[in-house]
C-alpha positions as CSV (number, residue, x, y, z in Angstrom):
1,X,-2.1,-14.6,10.2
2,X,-4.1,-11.8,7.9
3,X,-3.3,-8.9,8.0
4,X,-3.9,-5.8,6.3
5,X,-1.6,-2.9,6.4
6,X,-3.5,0.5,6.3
7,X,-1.0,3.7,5.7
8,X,-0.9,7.6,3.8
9,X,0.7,7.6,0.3
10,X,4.3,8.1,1.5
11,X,4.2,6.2,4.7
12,X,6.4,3.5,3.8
13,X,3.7,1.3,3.5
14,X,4.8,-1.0,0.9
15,X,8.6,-1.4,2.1
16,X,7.4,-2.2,5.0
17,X,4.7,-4.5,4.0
18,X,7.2,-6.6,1.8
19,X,9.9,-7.0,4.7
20,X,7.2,-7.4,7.2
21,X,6.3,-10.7,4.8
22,X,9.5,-11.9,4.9
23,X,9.6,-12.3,8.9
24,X,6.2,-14.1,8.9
25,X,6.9,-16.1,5.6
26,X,3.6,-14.8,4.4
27,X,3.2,-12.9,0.8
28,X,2.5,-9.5,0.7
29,X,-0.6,-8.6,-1.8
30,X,-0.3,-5.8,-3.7
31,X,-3.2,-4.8,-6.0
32,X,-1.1,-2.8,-7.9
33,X,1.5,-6.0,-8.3
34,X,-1.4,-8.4,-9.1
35,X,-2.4,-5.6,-12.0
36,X,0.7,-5.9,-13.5
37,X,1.1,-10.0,-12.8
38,X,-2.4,-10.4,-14.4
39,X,-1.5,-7.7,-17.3
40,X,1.6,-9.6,-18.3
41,X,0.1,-13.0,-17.9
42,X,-2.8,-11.8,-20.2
43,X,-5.7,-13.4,-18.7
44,X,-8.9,-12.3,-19.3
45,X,-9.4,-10.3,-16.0
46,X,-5.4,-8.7,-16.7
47,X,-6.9,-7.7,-20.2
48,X,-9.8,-6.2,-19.1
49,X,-8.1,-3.9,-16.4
50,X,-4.8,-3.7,-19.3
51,X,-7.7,-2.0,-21.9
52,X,-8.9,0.7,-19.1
53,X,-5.3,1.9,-17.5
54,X,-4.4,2.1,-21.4
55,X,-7.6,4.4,-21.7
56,X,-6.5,6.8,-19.0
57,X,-9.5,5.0,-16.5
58,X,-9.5,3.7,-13.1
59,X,-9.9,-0.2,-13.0
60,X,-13.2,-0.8,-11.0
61,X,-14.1,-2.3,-7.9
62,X,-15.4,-5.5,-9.7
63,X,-11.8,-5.9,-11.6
64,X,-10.0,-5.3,-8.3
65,X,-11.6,-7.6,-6.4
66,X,-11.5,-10.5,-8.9
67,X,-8.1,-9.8,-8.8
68,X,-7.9,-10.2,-5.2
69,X,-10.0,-13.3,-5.6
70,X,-7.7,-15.3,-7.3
71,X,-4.4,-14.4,-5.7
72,X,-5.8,-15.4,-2.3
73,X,-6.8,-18.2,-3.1
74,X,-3.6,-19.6,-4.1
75,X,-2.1,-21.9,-2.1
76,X,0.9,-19.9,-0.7
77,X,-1.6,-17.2,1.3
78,X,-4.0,-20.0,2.5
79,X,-1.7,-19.9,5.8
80,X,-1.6,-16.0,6.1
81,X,-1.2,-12.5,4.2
82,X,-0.5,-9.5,4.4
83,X,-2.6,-6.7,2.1
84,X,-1.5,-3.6,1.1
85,X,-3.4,-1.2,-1.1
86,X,-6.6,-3.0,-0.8
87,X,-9.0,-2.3,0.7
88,X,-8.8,1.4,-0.3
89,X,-13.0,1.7,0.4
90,X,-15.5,0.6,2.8
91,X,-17.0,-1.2,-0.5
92,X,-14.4,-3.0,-1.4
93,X,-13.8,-3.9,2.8
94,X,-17.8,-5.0,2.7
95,X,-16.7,-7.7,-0.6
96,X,-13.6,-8.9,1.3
97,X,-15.5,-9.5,4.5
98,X,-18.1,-11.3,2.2
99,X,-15.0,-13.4,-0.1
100,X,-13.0,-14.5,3.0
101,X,-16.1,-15.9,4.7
102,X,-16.8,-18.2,2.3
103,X,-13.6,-19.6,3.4
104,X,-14.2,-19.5,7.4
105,X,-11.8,-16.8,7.4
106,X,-11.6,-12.9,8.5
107,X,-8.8,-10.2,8.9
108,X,-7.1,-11.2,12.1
109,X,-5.3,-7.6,12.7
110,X,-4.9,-4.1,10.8
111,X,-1.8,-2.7,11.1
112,X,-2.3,1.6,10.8
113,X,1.2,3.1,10.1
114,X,0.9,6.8,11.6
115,X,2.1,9.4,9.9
116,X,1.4,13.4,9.9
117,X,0.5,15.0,6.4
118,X,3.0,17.3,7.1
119,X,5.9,15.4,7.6
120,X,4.7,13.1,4.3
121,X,4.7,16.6,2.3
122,X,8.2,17.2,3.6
123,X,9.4,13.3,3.0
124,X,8.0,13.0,-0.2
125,X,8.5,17.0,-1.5
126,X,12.4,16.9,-0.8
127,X,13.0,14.1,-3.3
128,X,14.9,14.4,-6.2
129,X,16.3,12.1,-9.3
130,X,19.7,12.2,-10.7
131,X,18.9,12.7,-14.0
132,X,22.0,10.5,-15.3
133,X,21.4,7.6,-12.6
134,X,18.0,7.4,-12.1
135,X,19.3,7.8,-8.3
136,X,17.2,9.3,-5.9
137,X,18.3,11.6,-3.3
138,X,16.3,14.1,-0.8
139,X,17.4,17.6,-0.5
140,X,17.6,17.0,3.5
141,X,17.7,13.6,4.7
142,X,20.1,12.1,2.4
143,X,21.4,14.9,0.1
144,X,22.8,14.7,-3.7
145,X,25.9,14.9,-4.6
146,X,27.9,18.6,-5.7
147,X,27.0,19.3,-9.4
148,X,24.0,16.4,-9.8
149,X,21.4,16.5,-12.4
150,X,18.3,16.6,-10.5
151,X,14.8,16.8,-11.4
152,X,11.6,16.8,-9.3
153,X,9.2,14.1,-10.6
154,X,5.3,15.0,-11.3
155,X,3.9,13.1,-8.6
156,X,6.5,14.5,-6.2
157,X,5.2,18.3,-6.2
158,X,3.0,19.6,-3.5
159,X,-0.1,19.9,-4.7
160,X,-0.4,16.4,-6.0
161,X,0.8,15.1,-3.0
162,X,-1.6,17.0,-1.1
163,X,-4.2,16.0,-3.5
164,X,-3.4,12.0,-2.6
165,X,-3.4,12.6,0.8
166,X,-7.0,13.9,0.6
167,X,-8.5,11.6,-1.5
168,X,-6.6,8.9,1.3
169,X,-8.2,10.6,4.0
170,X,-11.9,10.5,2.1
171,X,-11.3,7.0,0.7
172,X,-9.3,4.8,3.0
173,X,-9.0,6.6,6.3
174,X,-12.9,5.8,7.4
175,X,-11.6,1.7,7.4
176,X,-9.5,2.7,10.3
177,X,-12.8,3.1,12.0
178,X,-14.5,0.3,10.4
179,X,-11.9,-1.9,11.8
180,X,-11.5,0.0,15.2
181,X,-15.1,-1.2,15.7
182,X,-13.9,-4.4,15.5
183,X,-11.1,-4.3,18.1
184,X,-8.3,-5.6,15.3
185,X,-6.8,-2.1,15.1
186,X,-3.0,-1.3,16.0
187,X,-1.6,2.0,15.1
188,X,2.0,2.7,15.3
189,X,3.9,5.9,14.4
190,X,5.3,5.6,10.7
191,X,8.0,8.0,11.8
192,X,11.6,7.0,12.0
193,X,14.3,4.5,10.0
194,X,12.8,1.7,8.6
195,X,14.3,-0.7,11.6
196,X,12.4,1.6,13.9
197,X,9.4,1.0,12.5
198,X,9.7,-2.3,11.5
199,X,10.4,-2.9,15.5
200,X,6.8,-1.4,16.0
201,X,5.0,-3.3,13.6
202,X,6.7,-6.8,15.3
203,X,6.3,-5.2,18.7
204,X,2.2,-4.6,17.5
205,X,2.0,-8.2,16.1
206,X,3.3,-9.9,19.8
């Protein structure tokens, strides 16, 4: 099976892709573990990509997708996998299309976890770190500890959330409909324990 999982920043996208991989014995494909496999391995692709995140830049679409390239077309996802993070663009959505064709294969269902902005502001807004243990807590769902050393992280405040959630929804949302048009789209609500929504996603897949 090929899947891709499609999700906001904050979804539980990538928990959920990884367990979801372990009950179909399929690996998940991360771009942004692949970037840091092909950065520690130093090939020439990992080098490239290493010299531009170093820089401050964003690794381009040509980088990315060689990157995807190679990892599926290693033998363990020649039975199945299970994308998450790429495609973030209709571009690179147009390449894959083009790459797994060559193979006689094609993106048998898109998963769309569905979550509101608001309650992702909330979920992700509400963490904090224990300074000391690197713990992290959230101020209402599963509160710290009396006299904890918290901080809020950066990428934790509103307005950069906010910020990833619009560039998500000008970026990544329009393959929703890309892949709607092709009838391989199953949304379920991203809302709930992670056993609740991993009982969606196998309830989606039967």
């Amino acid at each position: 099976m090929k899947l891709l999982l499609l999700g906001p920043p904050g979804s539980g996208k990538g928990t959920q892709a990884k367990r979801l991989a372990e009950v179909l014995g399929i690996p998940q494909v991360s771009t942004g573990d692949i970037l840091r496999e092909a950065r520690r391995a130093g090939t020439d692709v990992g080098k490239r990509a290493a010299a531009i995140m170093d820089s401050g830049g964003l690794v381009g679409d040509d980088i990315v997708n060689d990157l995807v390239r190679e990892r599926l077309g290693r033998d363990d996802a020649k039975k199945g996998f299970i994308l998450d993070g790429y495609p973030r663009t209709v571009g690179q959505a147009e390449w894959l299309d083009g790459y797994l064709a060559e193979s006689g294969r094609k993106l048998d269902v898109t998963l769309v976890l569905d979550v509101p902005d608001d309650h992702i502001v909330d979920r992700i807004v509400g963490r904090r770190t224990d300074r000391a243990t690197g713990q992290i807590y959230h101020l209402k769902y599963n509160p710290p500890p009396a006299g904890a050393d918290l901080v809020l992280r950066d990428d934790d405040r509103e307005e950069v959330v906010r910020a990833r959630l619009e560039a998500y929804q000008r970026d990544t949302a329009p393959l929703i409909d890309l892949y709607t048009r092709r009838g391989i789209v199953r949304k379920v609500s991203g809302i709930g324990s992670m056993d609740e929504v991993m009982a969606r996603l196998k309830e989606a897949l039967t």
